[in-house]
Each structure stands twice: as C-alpha cells, then as structure tokens.
N, CA, C and O atoms as a GROMACS GRO file, in nm:
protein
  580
    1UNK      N    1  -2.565   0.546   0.476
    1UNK     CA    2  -2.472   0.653   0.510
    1UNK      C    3  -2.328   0.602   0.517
    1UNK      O    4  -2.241   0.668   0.460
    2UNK      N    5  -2.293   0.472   0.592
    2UNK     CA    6  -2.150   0.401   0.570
    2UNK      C    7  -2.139   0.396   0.456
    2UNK      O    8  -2.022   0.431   0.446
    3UNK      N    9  -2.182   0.371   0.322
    3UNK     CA   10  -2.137   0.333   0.223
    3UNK      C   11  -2.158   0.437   0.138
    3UNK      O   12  -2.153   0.411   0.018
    4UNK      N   13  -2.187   0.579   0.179
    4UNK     CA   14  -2.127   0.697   0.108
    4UNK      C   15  -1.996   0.741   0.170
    4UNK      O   16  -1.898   0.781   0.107
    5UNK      N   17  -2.010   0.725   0.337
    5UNK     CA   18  -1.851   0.740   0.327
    5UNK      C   19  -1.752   0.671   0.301
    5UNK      O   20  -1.643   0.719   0.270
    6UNK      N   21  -1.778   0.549   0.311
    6UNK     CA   22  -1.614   0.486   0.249
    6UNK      C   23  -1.632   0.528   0.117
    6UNK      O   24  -1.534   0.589   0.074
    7UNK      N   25  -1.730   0.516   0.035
    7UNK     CA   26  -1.678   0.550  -0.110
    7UNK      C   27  -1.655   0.711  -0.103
    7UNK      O   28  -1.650   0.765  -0.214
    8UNK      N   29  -1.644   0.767  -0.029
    8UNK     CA   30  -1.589   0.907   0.002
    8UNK      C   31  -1.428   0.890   0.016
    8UNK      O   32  -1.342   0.942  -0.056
    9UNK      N   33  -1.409   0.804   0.130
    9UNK     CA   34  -1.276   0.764   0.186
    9UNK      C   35  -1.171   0.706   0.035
    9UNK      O   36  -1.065   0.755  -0.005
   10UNK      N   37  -1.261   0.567  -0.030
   10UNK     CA   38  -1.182   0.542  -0.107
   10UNK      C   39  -1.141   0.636  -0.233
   10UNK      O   40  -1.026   0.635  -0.274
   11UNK      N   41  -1.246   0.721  -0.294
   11UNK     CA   42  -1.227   0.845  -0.400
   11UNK      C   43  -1.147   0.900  -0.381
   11UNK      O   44  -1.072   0.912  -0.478
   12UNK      N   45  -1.085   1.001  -0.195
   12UNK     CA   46  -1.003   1.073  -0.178
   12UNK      C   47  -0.879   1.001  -0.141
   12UNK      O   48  -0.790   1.082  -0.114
   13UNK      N   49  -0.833   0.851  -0.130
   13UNK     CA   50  -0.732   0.808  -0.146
   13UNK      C   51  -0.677   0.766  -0.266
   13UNK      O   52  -0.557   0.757  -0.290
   14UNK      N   53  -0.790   0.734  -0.358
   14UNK     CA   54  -0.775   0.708  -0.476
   14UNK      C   55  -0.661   0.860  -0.550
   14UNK      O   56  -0.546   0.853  -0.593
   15UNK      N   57  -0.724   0.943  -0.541
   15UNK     CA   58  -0.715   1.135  -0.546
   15UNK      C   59  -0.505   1.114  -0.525
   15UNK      O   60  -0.398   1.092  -0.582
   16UNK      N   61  -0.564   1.139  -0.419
   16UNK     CA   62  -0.417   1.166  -0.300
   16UNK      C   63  -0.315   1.036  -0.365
   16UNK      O   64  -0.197   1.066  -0.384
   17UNK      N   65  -0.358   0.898  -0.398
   17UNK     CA   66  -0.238   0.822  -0.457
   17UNK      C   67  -0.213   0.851  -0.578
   17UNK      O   68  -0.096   0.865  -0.614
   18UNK      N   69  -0.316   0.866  -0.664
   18UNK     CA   70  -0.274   0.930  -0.793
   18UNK      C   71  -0.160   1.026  -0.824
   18UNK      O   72  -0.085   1.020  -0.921
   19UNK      N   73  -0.161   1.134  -0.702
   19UNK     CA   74  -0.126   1.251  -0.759
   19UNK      C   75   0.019   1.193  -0.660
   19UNK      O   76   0.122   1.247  -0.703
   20UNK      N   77   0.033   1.146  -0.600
   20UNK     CA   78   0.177   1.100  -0.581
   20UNK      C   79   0.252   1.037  -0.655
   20UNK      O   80   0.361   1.073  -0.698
   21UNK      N   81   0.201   0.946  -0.672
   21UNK     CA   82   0.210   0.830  -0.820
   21UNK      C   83   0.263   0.901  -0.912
   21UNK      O   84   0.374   0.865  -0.952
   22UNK      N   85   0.188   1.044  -0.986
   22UNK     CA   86   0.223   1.070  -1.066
   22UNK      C   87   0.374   1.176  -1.024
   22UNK      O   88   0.478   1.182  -1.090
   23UNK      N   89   0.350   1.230  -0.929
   23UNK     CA   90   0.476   1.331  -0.895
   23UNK      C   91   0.604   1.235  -0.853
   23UNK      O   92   0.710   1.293  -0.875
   24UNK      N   93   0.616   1.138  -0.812
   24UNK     CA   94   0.708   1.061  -0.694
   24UNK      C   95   0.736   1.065  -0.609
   24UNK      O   96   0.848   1.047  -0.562
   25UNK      N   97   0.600   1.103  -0.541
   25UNK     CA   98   0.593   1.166  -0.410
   25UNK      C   99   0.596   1.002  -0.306
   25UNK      O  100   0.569   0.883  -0.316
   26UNK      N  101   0.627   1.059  -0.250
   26UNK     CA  102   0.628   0.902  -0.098
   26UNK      C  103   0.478   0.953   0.017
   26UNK      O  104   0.492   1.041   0.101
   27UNK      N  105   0.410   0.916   0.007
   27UNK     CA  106   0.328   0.907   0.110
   27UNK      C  107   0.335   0.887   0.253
   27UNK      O  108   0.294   0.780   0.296
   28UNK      N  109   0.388   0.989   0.348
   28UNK     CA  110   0.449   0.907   0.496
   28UNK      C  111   0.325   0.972   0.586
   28UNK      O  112   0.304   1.089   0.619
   29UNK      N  113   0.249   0.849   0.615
   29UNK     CA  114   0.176   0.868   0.771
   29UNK      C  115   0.260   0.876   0.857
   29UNK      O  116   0.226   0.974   0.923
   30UNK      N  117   0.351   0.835   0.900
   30UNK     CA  118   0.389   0.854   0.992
   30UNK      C  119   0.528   1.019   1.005
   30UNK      O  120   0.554   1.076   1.111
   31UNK      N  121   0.561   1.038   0.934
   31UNK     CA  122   0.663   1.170   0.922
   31UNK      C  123   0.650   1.282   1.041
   31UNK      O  124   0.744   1.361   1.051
   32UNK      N  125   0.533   1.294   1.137
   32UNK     CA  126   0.500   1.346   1.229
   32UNK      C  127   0.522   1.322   1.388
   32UNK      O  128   0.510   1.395   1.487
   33UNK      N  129   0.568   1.161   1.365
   33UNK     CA  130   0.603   1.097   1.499
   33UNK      C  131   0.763   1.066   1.521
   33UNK      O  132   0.842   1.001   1.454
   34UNK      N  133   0.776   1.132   1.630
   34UNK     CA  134   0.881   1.113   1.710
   34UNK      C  135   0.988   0.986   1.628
   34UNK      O  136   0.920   0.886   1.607
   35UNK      N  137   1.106   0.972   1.587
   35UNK     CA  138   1.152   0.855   1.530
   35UNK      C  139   1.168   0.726   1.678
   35UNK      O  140   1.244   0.631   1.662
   36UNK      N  141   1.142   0.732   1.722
   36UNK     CA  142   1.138   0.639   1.876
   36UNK      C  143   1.003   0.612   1.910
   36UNK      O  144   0.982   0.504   1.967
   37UNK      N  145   0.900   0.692   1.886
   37UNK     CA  146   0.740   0.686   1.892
   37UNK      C  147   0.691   0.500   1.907
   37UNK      O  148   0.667   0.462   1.793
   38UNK      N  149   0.681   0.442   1.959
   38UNK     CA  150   0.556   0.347   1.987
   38UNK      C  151   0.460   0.350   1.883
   38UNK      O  152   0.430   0.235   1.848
   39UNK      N  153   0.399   0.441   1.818
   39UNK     CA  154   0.290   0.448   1.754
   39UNK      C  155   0.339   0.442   1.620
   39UNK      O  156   0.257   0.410   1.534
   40UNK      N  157   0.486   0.473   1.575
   40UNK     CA  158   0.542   0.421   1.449
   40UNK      C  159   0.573   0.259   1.441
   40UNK      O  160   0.635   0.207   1.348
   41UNK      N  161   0.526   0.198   1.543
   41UNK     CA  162   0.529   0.029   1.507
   41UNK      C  163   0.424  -0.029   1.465
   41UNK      O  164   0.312  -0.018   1.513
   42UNK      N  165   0.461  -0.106   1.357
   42UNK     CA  166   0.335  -0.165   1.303
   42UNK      C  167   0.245  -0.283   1.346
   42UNK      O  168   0.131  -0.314   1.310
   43UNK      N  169   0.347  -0.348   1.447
   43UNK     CA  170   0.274  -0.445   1.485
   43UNK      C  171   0.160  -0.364   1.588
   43UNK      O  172   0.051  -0.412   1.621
   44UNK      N  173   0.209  -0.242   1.624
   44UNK     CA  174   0.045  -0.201   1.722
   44UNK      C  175  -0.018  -0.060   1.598
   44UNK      O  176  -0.030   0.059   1.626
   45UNK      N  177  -0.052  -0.134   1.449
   45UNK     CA  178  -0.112  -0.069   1.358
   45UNK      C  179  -0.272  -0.089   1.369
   45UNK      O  180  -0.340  -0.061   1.271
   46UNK      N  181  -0.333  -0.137   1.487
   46UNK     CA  182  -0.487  -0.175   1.488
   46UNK      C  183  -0.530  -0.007   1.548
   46UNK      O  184  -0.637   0.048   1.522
   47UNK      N  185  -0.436   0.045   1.621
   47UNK     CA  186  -0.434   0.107   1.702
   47UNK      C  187  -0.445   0.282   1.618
   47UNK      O  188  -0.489   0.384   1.672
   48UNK      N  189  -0.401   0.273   1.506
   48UNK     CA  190  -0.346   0.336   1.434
   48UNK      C  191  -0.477   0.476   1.444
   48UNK      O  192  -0.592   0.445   1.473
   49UNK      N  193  -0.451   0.578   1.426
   49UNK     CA  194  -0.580   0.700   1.399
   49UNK      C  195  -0.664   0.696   1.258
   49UNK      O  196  -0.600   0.762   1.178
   50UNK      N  197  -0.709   0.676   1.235
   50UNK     CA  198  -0.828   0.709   1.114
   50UNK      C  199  -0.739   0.784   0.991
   50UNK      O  200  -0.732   0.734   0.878
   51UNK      N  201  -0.686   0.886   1.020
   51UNK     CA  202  -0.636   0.941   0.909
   51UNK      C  203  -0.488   0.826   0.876
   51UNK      O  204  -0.479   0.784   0.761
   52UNK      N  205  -0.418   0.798   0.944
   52UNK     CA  206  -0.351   0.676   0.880
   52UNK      C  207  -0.358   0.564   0.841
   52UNK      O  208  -0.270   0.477   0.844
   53UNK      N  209  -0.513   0.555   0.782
   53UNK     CA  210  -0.562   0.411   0.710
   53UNK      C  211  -0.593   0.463   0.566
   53UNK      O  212  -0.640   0.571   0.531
   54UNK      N  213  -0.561   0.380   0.509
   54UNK     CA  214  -0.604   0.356   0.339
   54UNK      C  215  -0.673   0.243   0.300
   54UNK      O  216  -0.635   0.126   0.309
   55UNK      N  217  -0.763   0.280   0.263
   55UNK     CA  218  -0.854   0.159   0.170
   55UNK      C  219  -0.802   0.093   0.068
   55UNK      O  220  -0.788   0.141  -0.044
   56UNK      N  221  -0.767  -0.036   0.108
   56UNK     CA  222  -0.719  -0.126  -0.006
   56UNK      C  223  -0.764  -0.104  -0.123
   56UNK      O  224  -0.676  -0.090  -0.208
   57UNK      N  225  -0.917  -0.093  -0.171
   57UNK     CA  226  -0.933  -0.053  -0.255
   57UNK      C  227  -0.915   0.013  -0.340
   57UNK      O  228  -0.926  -0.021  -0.458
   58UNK      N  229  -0.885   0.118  -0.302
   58UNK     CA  230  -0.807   0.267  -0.346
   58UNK      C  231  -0.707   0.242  -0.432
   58UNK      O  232  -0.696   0.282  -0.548
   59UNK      N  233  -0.600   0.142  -0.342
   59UNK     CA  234  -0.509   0.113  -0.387
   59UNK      C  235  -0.525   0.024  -0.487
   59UNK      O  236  -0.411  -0.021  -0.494
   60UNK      N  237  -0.571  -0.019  -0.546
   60UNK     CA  238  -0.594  -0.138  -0.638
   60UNK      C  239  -0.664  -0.017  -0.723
   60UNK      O  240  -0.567   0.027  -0.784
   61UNK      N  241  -0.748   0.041  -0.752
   61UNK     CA  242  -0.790   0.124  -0.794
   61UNK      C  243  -0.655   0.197  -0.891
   61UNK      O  244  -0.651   0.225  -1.011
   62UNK      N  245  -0.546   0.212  -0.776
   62UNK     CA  246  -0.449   0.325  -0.889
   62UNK      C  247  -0.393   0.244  -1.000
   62UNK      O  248  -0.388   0.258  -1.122
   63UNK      N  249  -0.332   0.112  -0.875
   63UNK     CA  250  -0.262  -0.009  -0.993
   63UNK      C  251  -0.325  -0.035  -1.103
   63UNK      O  252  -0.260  -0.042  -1.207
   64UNK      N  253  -0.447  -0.053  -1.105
   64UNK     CA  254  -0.518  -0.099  -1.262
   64UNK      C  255  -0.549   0.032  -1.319
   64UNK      O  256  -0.608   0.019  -1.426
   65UNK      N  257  -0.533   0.134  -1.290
   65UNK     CA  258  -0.500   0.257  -1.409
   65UNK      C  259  -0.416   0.248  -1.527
   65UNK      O  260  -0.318   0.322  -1.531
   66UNK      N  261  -0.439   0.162  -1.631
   66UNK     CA  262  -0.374   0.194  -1.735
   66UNK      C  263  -0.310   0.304  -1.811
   66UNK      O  264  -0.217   0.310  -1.892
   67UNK      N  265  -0.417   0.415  -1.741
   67UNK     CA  266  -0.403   0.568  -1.857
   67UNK      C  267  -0.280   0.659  -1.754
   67UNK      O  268  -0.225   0.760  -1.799
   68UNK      N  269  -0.244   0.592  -1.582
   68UNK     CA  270  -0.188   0.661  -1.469
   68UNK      C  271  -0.023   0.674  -1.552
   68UNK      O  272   0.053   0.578  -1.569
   69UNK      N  273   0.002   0.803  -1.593
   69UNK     CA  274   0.154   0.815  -1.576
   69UNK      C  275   0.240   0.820  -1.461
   69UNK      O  276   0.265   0.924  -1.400
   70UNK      N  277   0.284   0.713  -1.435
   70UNK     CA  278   0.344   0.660  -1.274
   70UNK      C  279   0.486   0.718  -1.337
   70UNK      O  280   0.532   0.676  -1.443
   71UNK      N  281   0.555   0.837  -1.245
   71UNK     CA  282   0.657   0.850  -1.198
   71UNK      C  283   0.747   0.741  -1.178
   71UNK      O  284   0.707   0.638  -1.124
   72UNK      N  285   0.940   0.761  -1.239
   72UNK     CA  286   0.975   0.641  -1.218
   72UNK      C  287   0.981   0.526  -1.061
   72UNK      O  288   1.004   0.405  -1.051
   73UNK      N  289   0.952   0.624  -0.965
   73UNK     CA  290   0.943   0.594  -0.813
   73UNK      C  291   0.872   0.520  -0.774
   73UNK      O  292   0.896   0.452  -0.674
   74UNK      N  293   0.736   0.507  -0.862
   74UNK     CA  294   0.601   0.434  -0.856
   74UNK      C  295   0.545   0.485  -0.743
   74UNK      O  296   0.548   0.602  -0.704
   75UNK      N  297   0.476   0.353  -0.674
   75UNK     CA  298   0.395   0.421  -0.542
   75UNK      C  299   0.460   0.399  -0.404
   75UNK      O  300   0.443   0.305  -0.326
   76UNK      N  301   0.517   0.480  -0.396
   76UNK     CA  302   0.536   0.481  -0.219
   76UNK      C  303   0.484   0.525  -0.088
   76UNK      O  304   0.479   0.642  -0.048
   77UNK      N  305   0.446   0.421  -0.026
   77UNK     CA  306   0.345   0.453   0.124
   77UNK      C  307   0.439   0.403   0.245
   77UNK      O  308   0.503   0.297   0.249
   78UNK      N  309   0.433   0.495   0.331
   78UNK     CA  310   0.495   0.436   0.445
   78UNK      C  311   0.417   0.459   0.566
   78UNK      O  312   0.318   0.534   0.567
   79UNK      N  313   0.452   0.407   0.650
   79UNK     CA  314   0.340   0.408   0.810
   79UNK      C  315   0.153   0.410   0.805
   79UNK      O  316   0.062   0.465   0.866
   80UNK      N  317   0.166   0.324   0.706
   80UNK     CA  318  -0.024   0.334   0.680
   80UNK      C  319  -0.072   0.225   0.724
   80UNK      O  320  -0.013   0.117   0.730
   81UNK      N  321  -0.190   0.253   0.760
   81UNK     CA  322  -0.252   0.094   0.805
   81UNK      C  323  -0.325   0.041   0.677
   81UNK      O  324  -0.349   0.143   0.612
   82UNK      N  325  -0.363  -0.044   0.622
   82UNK     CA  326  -0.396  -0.118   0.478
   82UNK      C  327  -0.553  -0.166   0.511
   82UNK      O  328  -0.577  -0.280   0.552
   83UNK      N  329  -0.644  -0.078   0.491
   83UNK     CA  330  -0.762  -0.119   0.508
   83UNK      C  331  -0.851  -0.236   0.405
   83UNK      O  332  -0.879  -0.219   0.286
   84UNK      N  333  -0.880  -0.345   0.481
   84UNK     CA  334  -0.959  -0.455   0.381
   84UNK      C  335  -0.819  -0.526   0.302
   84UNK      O  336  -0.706  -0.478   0.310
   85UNK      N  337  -0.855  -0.649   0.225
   85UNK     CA  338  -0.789  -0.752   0.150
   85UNK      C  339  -0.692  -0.667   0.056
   85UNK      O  340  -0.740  -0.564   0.009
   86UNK      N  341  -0.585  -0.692   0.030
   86UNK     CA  342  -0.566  -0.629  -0.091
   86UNK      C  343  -0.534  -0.701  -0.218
   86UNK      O  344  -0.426  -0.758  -0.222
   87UNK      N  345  -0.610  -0.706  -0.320
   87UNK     CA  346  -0.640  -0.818  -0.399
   87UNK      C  347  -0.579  -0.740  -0.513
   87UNK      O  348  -0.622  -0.627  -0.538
   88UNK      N  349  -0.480  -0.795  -0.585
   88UNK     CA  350  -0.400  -0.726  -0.711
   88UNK      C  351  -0.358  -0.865  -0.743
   88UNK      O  352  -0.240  -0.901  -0.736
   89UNK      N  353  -0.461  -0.950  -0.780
   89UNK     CA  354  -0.472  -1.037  -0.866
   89UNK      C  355  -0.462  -1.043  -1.019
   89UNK      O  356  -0.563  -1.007  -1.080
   90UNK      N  357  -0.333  -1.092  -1.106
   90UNK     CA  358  -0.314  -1.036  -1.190
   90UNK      C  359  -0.315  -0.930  -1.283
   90UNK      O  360  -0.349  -0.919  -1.401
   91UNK      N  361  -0.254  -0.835  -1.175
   91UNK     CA  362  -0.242  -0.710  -1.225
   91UNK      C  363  -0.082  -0.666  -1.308
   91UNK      O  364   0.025  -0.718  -1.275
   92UNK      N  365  -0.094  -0.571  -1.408
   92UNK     CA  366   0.012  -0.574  -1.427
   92UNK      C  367   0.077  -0.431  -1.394
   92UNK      O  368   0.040  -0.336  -1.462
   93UNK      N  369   0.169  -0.413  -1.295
   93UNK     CA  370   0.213  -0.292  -1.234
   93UNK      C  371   0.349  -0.269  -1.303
   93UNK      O  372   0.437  -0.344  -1.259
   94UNK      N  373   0.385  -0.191  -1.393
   94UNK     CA  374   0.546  -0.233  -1.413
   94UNK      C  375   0.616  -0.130  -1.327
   94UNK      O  376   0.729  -0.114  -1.373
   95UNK      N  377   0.596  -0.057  -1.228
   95UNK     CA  378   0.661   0.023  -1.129
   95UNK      C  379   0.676  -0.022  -1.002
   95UNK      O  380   0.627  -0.131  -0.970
   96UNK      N  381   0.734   0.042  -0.926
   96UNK     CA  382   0.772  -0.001  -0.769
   96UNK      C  383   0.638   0.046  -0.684
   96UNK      O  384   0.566   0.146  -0.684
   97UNK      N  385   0.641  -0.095  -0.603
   97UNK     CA  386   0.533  -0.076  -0.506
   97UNK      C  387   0.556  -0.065  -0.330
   97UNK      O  388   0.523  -0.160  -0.259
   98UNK      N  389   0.596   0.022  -0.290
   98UNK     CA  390   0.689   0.019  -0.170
   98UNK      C  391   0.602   0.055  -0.055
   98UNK      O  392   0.619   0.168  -0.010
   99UNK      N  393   0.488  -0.041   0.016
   99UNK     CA  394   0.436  -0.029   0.155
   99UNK      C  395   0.564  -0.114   0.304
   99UNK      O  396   0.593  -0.224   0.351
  100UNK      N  397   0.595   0.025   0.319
  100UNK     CA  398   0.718   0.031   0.422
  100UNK      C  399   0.661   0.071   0.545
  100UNK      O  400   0.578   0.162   0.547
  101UNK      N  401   0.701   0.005   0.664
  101UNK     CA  402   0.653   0.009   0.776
  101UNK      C  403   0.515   0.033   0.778
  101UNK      O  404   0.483   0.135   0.839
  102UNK      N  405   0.409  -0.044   0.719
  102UNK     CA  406   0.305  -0.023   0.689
  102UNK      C  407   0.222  -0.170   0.822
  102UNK      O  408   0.290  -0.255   0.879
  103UNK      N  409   0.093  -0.158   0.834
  103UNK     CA  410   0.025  -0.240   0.899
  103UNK      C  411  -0.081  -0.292   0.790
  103UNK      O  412  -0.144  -0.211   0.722
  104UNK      N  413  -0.093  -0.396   0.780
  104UNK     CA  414  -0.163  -0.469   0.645
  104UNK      C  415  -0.255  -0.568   0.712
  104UNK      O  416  -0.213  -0.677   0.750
  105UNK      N  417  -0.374  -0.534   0.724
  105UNK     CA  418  -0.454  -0.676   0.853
  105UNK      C  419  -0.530  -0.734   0.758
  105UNK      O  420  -0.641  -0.774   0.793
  106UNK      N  421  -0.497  -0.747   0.652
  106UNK     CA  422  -0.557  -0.828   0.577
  106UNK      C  423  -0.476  -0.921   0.466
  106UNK      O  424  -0.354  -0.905   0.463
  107UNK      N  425  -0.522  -0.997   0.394
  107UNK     CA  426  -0.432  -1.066   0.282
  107UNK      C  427  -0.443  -0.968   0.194
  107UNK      O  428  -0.534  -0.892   0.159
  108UNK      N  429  -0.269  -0.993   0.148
  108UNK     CA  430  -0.198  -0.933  -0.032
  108UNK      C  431  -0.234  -1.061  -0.096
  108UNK      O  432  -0.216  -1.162  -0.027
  109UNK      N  433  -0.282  -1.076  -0.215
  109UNK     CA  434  -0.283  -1.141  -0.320
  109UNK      C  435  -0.215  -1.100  -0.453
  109UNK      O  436  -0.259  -1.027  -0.542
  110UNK      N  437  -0.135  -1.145  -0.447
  110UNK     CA  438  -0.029  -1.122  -0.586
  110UNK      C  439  -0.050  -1.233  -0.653
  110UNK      O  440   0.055  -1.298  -0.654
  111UNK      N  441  -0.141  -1.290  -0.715
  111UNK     CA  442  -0.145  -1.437  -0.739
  111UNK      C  443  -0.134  -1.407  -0.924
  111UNK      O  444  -0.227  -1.352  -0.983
  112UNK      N  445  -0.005  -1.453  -0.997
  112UNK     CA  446  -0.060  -1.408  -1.148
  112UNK      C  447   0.011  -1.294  -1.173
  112UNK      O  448   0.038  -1.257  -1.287
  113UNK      N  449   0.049  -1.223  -1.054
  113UNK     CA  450   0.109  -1.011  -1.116
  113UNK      C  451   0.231  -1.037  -1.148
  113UNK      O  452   0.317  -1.125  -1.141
  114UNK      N  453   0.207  -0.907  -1.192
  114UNK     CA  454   0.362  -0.854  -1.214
  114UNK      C  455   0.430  -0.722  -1.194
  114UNK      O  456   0.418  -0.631  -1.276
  115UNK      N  457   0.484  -0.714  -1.111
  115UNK     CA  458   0.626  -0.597  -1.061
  115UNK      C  459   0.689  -0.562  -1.090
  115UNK      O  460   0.765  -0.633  -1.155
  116UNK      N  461   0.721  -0.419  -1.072
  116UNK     CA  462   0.891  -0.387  -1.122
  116UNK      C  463   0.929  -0.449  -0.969
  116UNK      O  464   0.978  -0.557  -0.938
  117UNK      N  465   0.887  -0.336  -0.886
  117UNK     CA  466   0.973  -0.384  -0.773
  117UNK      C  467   0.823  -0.410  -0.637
  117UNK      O  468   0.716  -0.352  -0.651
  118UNK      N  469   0.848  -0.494  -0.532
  118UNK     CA  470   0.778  -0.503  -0.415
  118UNK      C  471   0.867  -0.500  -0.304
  118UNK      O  472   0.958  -0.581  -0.284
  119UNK      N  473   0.822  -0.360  -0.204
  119UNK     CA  474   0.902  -0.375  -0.115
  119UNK      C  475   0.826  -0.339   0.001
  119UNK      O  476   0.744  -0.246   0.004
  120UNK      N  477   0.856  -0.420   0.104
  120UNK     CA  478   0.748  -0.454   0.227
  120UNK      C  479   0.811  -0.430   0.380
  120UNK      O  480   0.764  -0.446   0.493
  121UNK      N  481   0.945  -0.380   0.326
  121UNK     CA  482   1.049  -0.371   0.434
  121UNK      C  483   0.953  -0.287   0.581
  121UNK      O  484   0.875  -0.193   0.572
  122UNK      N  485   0.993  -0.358   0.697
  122UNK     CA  486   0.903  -0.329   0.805
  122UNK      C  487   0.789  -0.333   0.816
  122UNK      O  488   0.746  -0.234   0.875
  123UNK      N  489   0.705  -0.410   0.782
  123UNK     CA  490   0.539  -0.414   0.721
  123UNK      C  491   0.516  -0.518   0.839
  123UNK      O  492   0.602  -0.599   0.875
  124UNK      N  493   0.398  -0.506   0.891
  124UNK     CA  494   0.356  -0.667   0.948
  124UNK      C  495   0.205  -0.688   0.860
  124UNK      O  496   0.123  -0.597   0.858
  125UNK      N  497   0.186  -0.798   0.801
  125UNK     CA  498   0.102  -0.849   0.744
  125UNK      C  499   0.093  -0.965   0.771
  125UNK      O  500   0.174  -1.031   0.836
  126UNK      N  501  -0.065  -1.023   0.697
  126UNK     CA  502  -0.136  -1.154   0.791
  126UNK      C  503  -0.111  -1.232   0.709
  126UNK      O  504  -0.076  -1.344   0.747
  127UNK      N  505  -0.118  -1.205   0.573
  127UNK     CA  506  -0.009  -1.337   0.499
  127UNK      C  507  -0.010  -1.282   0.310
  127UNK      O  508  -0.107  -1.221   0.263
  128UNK      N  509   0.073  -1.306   0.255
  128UNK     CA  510   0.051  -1.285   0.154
  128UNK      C  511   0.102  -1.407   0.033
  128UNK      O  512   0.200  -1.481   0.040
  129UNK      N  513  -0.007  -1.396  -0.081
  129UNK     CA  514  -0.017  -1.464  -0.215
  129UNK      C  515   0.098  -1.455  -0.308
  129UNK      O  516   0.100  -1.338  -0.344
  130UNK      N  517   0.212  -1.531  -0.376
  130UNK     CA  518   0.312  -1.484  -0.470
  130UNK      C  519   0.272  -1.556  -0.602
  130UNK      O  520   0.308  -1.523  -0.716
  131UNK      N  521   0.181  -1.675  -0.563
  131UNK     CA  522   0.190  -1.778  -0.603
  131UNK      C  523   0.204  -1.735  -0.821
  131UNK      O  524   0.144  -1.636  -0.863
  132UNK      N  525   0.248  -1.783  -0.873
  132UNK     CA  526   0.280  -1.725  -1.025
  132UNK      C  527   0.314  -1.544  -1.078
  132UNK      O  528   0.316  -1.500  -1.194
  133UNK      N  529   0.334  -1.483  -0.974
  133UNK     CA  530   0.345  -1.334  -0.949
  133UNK      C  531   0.521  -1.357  -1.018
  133UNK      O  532   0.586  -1.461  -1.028
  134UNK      N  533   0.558  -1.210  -1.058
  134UNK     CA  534   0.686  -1.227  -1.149
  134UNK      C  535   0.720  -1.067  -1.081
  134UNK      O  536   0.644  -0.971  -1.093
  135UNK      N  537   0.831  -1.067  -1.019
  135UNK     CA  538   0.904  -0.914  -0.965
  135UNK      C  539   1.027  -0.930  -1.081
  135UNK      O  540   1.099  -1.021  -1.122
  136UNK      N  541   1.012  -0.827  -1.101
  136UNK     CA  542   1.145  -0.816  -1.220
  136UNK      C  543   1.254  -0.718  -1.186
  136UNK      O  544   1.360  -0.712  -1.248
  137UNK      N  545   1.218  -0.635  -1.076
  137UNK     CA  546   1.354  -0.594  -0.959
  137UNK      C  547   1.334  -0.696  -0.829
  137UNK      O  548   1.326  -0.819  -0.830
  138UNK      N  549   1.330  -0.592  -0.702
  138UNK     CA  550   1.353  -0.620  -0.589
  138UNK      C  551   1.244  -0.651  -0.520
  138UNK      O  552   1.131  -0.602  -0.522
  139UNK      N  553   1.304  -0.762  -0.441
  139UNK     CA  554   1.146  -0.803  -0.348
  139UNK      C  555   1.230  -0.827  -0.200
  139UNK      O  556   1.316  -0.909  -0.166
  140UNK      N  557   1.176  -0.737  -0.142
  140UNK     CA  558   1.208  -0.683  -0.026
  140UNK      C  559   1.161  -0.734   0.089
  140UNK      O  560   1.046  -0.774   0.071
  141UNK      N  561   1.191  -0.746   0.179
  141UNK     CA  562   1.199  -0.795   0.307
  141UNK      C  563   1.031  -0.766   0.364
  141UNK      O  564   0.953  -0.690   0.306
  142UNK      N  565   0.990  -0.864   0.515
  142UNK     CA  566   0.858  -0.812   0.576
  142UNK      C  567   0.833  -0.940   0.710
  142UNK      O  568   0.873  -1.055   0.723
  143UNK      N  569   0.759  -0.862   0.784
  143UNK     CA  570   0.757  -0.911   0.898
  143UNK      C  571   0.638  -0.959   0.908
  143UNK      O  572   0.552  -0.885   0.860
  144UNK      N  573   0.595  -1.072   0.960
  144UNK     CA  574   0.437  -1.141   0.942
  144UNK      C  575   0.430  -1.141   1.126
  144UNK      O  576   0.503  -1.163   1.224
  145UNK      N  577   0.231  -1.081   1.076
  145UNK     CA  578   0.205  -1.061   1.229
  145UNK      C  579   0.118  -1.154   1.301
  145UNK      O  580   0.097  -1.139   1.421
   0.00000   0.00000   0.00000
C-alpha cells in the first residue's frame, strides 16, 4: 500500500512540475504564510506539512524529459521540502533550476551535469555534489544545514 502511494505522490508531482515547467510558472509552498512566519524557515523544514514535500524523484523525472518544452524560466520551486536524494547525475538540463528557500534533507548530486542556471538562494541542504557539473549562467548562493 506505501508503494502505491508514493508512486501516487511522485506521478502527481511529476504532473504539477511539468505543467509549470512548461507554463513558467514558479511553484511557491510557501505563498500562504505570513512573510515573518517561522514555518517559512528552512532550517525547521523537517517540520514542514505533507503537502509541502516533493519527491526527489519527481523531480529528476521532469529534468530527464527530453520531449519537456521547458519555458524560458525553467523550473522554479520555492518553500518545498526535497523528499529523498536528489540524484541528477549527468543530466543535461539546459534551463534554470531555482529551489529557493527550499529544505533539501538529503544529497544533490550534480556530479557530470549541466545547467543553464542553479539557484539555491535560502535553501538549507545536507551537502551537495558539483564535482565535473558545468553551470553556464548563475550559481547562486545556499545555506548548509
């Protein structure tokens, strides 16, 4: 039964990033909270409600869409918690990837990719991979938790 719902969970994030991706839509979990809110900090993102988590997977899922017409905006997520590893091990993304004030409790692996842009501004994450990764804009700021 767990493993019909996450693959429930990851399908309908998969869904929901796509169709941002393709519009240039920004994804904000958090847009509902108070701009002073406690609960918009990421370092207390363990804490976070159910509906503001995304399955890493998901996300890796949109990036290796070859056939995805990504909007020039690419993917933008803000205030999400980053469920599981996120492994985008030589992937090739040529759009912007912008998890902003996001909670990430797992490792990014960028080991090999390539970027237009990575931006992590306000993020706390547990560590992340650059190692042979190539950003060909901006690589943005992030806070390790």
């Amino acid at each position: 039964m767990t493993l019909h719902v996450e693959a429930d969970n990851v399908a309908s994030w998969v869904e929901r990033l796509t169709t941002a991706a393709k519009r240039g839509e920004r994804i904000d979990l958090a847009e509902d909270l108070a701009a002073d809110s406690t609960a918009r900090d990421p370092a207390s993102g363990k804490k976070w409600r159910s509906k503001r988590q995304i399955p890493a997977a998901a996300l890796r899922k949109v990036l290796v869409d070859r056939d995805l017409d990504v909007d020039p905006h690419g993917i933008r997520i803000n205030g999400a918690r980053i469920i599981g590893p996120i492994d985008l091990e030589n992937i090739k993304f040529e759009h912007a990837l912008h998890l902003t004030a996001c909670h990430v409790e797992h490792h990014i692996n960028l080991t090999g990719s390539t970027l237009q842009t990575l931006q992590l501004s306000g993020s706390h994450i547990k560590s992340l991979t650059l190692i042979g990764a190539t950003v060909t804009g901006d690589l943005g700021s992030v806070s390790k938790c």
